[in-house]
C-alpha positions in Angstrom: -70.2 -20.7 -57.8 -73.1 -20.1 -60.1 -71.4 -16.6 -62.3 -69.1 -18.6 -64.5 -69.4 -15.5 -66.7 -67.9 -13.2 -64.5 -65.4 -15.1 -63.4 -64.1 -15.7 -66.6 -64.0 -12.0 -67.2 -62.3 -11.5 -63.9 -60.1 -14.7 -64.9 -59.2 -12.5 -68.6 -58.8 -9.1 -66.6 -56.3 -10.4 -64.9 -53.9 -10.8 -67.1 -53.6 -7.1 -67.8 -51.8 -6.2 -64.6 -47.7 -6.0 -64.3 -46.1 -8.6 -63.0 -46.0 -8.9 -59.0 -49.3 -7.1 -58.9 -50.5 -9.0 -55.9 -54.3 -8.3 -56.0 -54.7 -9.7 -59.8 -52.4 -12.5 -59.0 -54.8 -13.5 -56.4 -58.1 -12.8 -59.0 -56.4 -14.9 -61.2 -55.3 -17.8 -59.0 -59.0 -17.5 -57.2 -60.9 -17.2 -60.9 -58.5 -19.8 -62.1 -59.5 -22.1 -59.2 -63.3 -21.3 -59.6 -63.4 -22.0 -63.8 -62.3 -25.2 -63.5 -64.6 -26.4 -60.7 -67.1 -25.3 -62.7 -65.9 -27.3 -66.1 -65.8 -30.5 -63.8 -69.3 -29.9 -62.6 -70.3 -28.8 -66.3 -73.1 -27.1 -64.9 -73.2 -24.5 -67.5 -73.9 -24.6 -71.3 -71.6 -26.3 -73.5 -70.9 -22.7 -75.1 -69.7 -21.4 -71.7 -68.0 -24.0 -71.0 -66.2 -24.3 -73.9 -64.9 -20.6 -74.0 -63.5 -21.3 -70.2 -61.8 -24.5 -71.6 -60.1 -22.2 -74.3 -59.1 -19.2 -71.6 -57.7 -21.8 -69.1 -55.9 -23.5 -72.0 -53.9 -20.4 -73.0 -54.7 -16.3 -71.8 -56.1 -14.3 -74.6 -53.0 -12.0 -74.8 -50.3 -15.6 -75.6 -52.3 -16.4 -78.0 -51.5 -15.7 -82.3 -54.5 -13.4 -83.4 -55.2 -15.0 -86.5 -55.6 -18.3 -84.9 -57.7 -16.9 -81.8 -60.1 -14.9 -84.7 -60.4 -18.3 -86.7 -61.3 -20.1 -83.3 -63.9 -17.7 -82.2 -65.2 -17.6 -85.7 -65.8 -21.3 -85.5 -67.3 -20.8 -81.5 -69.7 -17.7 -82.9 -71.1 -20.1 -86.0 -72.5 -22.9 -83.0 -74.4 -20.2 -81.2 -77.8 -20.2 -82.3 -78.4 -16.6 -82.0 -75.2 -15.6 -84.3 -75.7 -12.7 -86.8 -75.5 -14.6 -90.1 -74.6 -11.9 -91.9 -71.9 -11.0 -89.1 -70.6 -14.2 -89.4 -70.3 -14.6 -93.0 -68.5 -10.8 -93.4 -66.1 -12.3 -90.7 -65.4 -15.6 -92.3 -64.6 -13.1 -95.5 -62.4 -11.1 -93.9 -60.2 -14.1 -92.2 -60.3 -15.6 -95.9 -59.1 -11.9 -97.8 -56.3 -11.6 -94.8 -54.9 -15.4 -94.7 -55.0 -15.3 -98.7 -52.8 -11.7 -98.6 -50.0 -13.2 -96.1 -49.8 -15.8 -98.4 -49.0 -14.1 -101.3 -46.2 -12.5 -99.0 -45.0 -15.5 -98.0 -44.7 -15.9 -101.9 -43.1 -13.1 -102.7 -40.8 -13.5 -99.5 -39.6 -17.2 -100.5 -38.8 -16.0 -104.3 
């Protein structure tokens, strides 16, 4: 299996089917099956490897978004091609959110 890419976008995709969908319960068991042969080869980059680790760890769509956004924030900032500017507006954004739910959460405990 040399696409891990694709099979990790087949492994995400699906997820977005109804339950008992039979065809996407198969893509995910065979995707499923597929990602982590490849993580105990570790043929892949470390960067590949580490967003299967994260998918088979917990689907996209369980996850809190403000901790998946934080997460990916942190995975974009070891790629060496990352937009630096990108990254920076991101991180400021996260930080302008997180500090306005806390102020609820202030205003919610008075």
């Amino acid at each position: 299996m040399s696409d891990v890419e694709g099979m990790l976008s087949l492994y995400k995709a699906s997820f977005l089917g109804y339950e008992g969908e039979q065809i996407l319960d198969e893509a995910r068991a065979f995707s499923s099956f597929h990602l982590r042969g490849a993580l105990n080869k570790g043929r892949s980059s470390n960067m590949l490897l580490e967003q299967v680790s994260h998918a088979l760890e917990l689907p996209l769509h369980h996850t809190i978004q403000r901790l998946e956004a934080r997460w990916y924030i942190e995975y974009y900032a070891k790629k060496v091609d990352s937009n630096r500017v990108l990254l920076e507006a991101a991180k400021l954004d996260f930080n302008i959110v997180q500090s306005a739910l806390q102020n609820d959460l202030q205003e919610v405990s008075r």
